[in-house]
C-alpha positions as CSV (number, residue, x, y, z in Angstrom):
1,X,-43.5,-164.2,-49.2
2,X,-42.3,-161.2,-47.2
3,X,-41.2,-162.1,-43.6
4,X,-42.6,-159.2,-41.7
5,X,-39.7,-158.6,-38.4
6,X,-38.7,-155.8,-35.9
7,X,-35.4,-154.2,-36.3
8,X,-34.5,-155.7,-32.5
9,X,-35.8,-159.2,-33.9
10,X,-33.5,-158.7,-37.0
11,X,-30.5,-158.0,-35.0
12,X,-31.1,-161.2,-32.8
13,X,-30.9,-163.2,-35.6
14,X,-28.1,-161.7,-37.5
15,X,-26.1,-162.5,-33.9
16,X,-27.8,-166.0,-33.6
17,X,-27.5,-167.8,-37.1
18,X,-25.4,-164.9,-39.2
19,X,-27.0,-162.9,-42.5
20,X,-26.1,-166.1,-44.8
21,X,-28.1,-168.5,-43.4
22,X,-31.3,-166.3,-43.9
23,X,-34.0,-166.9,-45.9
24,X,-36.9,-165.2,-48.0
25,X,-37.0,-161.3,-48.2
26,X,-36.9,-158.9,-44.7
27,X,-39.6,-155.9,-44.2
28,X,-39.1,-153.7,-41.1
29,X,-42.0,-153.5,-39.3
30,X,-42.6,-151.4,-36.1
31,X,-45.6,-150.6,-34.7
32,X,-45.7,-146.7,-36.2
33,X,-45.6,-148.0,-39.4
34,X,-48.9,-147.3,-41.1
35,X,-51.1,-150.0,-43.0
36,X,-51.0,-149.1,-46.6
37,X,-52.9,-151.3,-49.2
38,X,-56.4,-151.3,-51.7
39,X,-58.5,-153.9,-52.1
40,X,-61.6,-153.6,-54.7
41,X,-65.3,-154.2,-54.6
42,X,-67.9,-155.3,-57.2
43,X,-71.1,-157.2,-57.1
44,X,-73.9,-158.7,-60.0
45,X,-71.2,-160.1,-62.0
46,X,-73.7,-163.3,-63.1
47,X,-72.9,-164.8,-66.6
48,X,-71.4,-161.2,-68.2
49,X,-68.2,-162.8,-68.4
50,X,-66.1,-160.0,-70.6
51,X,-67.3,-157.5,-68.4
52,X,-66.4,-159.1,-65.2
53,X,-63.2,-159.8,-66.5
54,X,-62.5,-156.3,-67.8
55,X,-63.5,-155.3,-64.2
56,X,-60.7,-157.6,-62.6
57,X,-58.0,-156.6,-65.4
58,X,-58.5,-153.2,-64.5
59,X,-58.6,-154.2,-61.0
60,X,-55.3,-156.4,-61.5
61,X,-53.5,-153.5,-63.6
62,X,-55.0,-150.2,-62.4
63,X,-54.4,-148.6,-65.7
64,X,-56.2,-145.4,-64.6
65,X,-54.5,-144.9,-60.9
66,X,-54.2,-141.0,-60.5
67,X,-51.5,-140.9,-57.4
68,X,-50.7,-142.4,-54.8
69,X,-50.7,-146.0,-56.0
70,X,-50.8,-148.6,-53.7
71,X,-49.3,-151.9,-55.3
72,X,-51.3,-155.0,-55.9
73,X,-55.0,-155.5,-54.6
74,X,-54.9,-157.2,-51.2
75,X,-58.4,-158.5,-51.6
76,X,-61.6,-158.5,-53.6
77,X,-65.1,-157.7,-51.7
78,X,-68.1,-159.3,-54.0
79,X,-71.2,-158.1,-52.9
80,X,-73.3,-160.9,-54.3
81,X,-74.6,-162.6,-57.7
82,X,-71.2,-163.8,-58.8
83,X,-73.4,-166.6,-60.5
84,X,-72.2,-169.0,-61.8
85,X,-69.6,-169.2,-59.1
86,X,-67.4,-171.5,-60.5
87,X,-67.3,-169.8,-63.6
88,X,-66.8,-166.6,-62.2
89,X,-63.6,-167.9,-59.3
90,X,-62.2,-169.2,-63.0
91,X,-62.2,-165.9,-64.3
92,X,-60.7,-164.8,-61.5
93,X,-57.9,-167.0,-60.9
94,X,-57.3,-166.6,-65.0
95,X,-57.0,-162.7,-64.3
96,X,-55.2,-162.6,-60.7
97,X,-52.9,-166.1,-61.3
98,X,-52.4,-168.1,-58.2
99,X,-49.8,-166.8,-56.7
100,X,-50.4,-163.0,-56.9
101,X,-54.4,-163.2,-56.4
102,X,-55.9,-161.4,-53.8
103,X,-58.2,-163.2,-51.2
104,X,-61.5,-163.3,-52.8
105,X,-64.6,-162.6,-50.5
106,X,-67.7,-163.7,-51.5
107,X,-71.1,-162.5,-50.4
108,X,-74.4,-164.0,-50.8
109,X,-76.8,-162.6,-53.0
110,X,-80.4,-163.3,-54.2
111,X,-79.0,-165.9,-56.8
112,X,-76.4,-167.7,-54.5
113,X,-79.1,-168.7,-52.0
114,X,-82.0,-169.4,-54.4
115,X,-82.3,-168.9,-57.7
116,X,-86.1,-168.8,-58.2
117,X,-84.4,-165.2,-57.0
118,X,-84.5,-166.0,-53.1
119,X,-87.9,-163.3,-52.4
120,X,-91.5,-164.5,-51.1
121,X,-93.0,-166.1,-54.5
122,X,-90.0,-166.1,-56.7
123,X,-88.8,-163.3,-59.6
124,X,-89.3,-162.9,-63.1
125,X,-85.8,-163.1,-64.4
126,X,-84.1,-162.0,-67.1
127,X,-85.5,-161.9,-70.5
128,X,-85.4,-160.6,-74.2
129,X,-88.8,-158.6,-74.0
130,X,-89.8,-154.7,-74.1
131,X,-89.1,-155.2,-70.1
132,X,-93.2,-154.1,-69.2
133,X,-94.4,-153.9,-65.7
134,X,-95.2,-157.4,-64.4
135,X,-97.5,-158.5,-62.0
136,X,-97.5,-159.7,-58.6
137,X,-101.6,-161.6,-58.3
138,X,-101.5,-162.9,-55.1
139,X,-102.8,-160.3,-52.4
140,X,-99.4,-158.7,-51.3
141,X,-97.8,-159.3,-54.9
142,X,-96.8,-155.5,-55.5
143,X,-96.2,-154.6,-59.1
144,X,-93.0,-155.9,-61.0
145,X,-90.4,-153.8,-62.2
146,X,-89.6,-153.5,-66.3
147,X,-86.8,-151.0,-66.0
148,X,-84.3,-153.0,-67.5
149,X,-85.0,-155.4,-70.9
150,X,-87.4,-158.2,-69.6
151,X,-86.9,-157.7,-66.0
152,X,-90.6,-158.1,-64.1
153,X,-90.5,-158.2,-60.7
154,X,-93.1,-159.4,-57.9
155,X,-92.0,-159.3,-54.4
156,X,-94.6,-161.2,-52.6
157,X,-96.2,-162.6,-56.0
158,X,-96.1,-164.7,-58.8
159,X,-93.6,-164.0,-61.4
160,X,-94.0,-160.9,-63.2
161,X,-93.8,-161.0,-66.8
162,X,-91.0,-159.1,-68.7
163,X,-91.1,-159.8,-72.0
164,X,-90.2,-163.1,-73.5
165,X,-89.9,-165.2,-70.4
166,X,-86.6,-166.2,-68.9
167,X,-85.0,-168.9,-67.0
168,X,-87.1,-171.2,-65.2
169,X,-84.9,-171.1,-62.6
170,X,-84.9,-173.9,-59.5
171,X,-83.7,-173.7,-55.8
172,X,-80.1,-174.7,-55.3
173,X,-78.5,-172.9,-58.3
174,X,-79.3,-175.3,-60.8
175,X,-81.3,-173.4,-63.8
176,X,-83.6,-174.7,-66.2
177,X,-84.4,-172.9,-69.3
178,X,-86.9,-170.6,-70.3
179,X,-88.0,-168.6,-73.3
180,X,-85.6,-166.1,-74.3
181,X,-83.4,-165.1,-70.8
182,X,-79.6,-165.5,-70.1
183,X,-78.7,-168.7,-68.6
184,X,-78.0,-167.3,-64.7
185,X,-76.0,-170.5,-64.2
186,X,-74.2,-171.4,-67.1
187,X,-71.1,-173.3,-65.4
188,X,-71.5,-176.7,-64.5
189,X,-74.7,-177.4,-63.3
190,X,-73.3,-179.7,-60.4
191,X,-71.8,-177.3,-58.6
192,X,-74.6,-175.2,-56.4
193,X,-73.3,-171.5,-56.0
194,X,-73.5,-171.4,-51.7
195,X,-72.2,-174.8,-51.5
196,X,-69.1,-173.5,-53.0
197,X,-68.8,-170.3,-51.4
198,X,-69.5,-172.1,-48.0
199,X,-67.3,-175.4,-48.7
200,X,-64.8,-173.6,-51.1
201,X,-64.1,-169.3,-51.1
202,X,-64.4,-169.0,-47.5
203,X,-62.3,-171.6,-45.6
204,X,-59.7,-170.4,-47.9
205,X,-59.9,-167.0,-45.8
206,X,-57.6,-167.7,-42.9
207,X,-58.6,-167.2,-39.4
208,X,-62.1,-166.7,-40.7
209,X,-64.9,-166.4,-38.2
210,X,-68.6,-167.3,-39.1
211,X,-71.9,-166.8,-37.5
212,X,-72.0,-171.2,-37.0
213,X,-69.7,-173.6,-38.2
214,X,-70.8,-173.6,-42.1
215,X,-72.0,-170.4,-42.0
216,X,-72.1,-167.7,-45.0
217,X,-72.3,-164.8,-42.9
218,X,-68.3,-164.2,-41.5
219,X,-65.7,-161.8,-40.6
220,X,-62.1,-161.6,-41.6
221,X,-59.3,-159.7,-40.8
222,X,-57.0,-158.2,-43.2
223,X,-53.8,-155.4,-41.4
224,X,-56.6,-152.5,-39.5
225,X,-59.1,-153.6,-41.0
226,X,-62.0,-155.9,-40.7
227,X,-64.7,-157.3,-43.1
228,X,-67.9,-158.3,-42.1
229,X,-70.0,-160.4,-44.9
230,X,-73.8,-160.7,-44.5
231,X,-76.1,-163.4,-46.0
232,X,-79.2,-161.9,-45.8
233,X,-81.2,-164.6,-47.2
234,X,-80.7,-168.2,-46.2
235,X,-82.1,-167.3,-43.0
236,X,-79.9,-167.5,-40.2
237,X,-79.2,-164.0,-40.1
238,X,-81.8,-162.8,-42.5
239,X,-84.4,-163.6,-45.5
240,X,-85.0,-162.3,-49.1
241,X,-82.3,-159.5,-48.3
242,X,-83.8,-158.4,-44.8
243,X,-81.6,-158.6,-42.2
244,X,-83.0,-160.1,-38.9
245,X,-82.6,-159.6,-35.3
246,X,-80.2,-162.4,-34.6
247,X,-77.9,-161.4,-37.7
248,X,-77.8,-157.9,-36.2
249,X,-76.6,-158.9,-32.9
250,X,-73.8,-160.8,-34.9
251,X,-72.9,-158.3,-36.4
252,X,-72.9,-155.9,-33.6
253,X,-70.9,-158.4,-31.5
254,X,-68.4,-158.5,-35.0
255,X,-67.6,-154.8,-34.7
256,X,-67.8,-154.3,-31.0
257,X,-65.2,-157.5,-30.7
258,X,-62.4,-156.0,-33.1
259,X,-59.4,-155.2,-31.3
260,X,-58.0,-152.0,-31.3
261,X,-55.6,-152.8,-34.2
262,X,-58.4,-152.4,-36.5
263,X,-59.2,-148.9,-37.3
264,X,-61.8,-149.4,-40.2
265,X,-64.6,-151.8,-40.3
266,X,-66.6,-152.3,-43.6
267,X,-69.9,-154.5,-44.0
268,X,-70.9,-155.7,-47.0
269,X,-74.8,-157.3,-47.3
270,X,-76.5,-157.6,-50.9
271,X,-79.6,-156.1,-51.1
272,X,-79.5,-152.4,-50.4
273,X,-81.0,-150.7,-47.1
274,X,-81.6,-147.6,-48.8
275,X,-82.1,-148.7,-52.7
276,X,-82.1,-146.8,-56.0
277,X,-83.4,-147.1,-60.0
278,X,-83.8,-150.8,-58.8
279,X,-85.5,-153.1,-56.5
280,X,-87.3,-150.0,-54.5
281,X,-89.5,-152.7,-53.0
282,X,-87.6,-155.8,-52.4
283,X,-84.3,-154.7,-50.7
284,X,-83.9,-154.6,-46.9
285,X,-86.2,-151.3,-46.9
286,X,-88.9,-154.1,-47.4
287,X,-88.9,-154.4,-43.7
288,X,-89.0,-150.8,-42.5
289,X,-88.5,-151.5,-39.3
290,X,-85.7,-153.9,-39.2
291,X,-83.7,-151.8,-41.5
292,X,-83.6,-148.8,-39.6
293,X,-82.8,-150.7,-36.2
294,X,-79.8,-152.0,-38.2
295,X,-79.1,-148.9,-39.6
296,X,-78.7,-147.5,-35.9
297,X,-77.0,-150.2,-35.1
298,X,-74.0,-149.1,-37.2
299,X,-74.4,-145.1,-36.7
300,X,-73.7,-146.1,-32.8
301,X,-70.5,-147.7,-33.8
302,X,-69.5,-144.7,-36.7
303,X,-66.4,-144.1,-35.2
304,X,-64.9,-147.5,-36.7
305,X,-68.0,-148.3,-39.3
306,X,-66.5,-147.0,-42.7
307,X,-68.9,-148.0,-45.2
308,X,-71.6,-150.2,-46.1
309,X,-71.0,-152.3,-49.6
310,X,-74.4,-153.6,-51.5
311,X,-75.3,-154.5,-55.2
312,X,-78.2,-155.4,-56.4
313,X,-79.6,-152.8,-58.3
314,X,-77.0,-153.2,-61.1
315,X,-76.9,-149.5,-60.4
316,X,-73.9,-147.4,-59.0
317,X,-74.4,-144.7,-56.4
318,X,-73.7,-143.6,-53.1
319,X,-74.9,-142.0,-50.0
320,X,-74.4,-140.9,-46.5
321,X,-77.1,-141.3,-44.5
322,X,-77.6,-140.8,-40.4
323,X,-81.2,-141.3,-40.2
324,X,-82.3,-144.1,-41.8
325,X,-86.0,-143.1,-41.2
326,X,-85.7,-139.7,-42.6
327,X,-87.3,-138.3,-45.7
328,X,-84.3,-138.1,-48.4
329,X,-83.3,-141.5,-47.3
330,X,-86.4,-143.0,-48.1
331,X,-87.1,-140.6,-51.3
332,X,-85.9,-142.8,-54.1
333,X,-85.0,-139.5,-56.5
334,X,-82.5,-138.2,-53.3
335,X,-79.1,-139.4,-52.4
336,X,-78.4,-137.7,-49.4
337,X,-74.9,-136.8,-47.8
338,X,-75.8,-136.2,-44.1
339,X,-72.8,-135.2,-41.8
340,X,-72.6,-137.9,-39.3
341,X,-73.9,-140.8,-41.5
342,X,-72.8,-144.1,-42.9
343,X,-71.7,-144.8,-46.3
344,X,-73.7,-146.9,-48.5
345,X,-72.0,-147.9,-51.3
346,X,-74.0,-149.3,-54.2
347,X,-71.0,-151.1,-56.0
348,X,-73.4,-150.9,-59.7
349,X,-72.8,-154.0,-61.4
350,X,-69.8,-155.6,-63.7
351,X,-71.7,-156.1,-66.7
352,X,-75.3,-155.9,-65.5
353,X,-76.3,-152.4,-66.0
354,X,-75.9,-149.7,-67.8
355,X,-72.1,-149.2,-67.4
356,X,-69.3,-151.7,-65.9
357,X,-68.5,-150.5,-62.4
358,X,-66.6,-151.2,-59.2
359,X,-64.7,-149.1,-56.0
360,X,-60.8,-149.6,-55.0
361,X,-60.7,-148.7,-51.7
362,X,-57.1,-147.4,-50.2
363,X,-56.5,-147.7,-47.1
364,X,-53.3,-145.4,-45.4
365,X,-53.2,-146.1,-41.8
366,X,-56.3,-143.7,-40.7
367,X,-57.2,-142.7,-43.7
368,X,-59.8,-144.1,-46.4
369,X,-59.8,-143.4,-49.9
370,X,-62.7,-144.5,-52.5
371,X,-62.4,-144.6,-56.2
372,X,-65.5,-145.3,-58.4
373,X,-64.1,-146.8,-62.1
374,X,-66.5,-147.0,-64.6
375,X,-66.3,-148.8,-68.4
376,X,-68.7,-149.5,-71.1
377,X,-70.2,-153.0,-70.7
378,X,-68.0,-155.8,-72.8
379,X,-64.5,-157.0,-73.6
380,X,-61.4,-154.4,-72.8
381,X,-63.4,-151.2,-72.9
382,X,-61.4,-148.7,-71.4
383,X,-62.1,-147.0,-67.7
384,X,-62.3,-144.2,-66.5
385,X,-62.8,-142.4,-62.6
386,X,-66.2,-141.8,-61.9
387,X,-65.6,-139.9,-59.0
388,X,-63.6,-140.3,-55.6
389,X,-63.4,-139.3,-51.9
390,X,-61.6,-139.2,-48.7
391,X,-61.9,-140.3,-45.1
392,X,-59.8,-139.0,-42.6
């Protein structure tokens, strides 16, 4: 462990106790010395273990790290469906051994909170059919998606049908099996997925803060900058990926409250506000409204709001978007770059979608940089840089 000391601090204790009786390793620090780390982002792991674990070798290793290169990850940003959870924190400890992993933050995501898929009515999950359009009947129930194999979707509906049917999943995490779908929680059926991101992944953050005492929406601090971590489902600060009024004002008060150490603030929530290929009807767009007044929310705090980190879609992209209400953010075949806007970053998925994807994210004292990595799906498939950019 590197003891972090000033120069004047350093020379009080060489005159009090002498150079021999020191311990551990000495870093100068003084207060012009700029933060310099990465950390990495990834969402919609679920059971695609050789991918996700591709994802955190590559993470781990940075193999493909065009200059400069920043050392170790300091933490890892998961923006939701690491399911199964305990399956997936093994992975990760196996990659990143104890005492060089980074801090793992977890978000909550559709199949953490509920795996009947945590919308109005349930979801039809994954399965090994031709993927057609599924059904919501109940008034409300807008069509399902097919886009990928057996995936039916009905937001306020019944489960759509995709194909061979999937898992029958139940509340909690627990899954029962279906017809022809991937198991979504294959670890030990015991363990719920947001009992052990609540009980386990974030009391290991220290000087964590969350919305209430066993809360799933928190923020953390890490050198300048600070994480905020959305659960937009269980519904204290939101439901089926729609974040409410009372988890806005948190998160308001959570940027507004950072003290002027922090120079970059990131918020991370798992359903997209502006989504893409995916899920066009059953992210946080679903609630017009409530999306844009959050949306807002963050453009009146853009000059410490970096980015916004989502999954969901199992599809990469980003944009930059400064009115949330205007046409080419609500065209789902435009991803606009508007001066004056907010990132959203859609982190793709590790093994989900139609390529293995995640984001480092460097920070240099004022400045951001974002790398987009991107792999085949499966076991040690190389990467490669999708594409990367600067914030000064």
């Amino acid at each position: 462990m590197i003891q972090k000391i000033s120069r004047r601090q350093f020379l009080i204790l060489m005159g009090m106790t002498g150079v021999g009786a020191m311990t551990g390793r000495i870093s100068f620090a003084t207060n012009s010395e700029p933060a310099r780390f990465y950390f990495g982002v990834m969402s919609d792991p679920h059971g695609m273990t050789d991918s996700w674990v591709n994802a955190l070798t590559e993470l781990r290793d940075l193999k493909v790290n065009p200059p400069p290169e920043y050392g170790r990850a300091a933490f890892l940003l998961v923006a939701g469906d690491t399911n199964p959870i305990d399956r997936r924190n093994e992975d990760y400890l196996s990659v990143f051994k104890d005492k060089d992993a980074p801090y793992f933050l977890p978000v909550i995501g559709n199949h953490e909170a509920d795996d009947t898929g945590g919308f109005p009515g349930g979801m039809g999950m994954m399965g090994a059919g031709a993927g057609q359009p599924g059904g919501g009947s109940p008034p409300g129930g807008q069509p399902g998606q097919g886009i990928q194999p057996g995936m039916g979707q009905a937001p306020s509906g019944q489960q759509g049908q995709g194909g061979q049917a999937g898992l029958g999943q139940l509340p909690g995490g627990q899954s029962g099996q279906g017809g022809g779908g991937m198991n979504a929680n294959d670890g030990n059926p015991a363990i719920i997925d947001m009992e052990f991101i609540r009980d386990k992944l974030i009391p290991a953050l220290p000087n964590v803060v969350r919305m209430s005492a066993t809360s799933c929406t928190y923020y953390w601090d890490y050198k300048n900058v600070r994480v905020i971590s959305i659960d937009g489902y269980s519904g204290e600060a939101g439901t089926g990926g729609v974040i409410n009024e009372k988890g806005r004002n948190w998160t308001e008060k959570a940027i507004a409250s950072a003290p002027s150490t922090v120079d970059h603030i990131f918020v991370s929530f798992h359903a997209p506000a502006f989504p893409r290929v995916r899920h066009t009807q059953d992210s946080f767009n679903a609630d017009p409204e409530q999306r844009n007044a959050f949306w807002n929310m963050l453009i009146a705090h853009k000059d410490k709001v970096r980015a916004v980190f989502c999954g969901h879609t199992h599809s990469y992209c980003r944009m930059r978007v400064l009115d949330p209400a205007g046409a080419d953010a609500n065209d789902f075949s435009k991803y606009p770059d508007e001066a004056g806007g907010i990132y959203q970053i859609n982190d793709g998925s590790t093994g989900m979608g139609m390529k293995n994807t995640f984001v480092r994210v460097a920070i240099d004292g004022k400045k951001v940089s974002f790398r987009a990595y991107e792999a085949d799906n499966g076991k040690d498939k190389p990467f490669a840089v999708k594409e990367e950019w600067t914030i000064v």
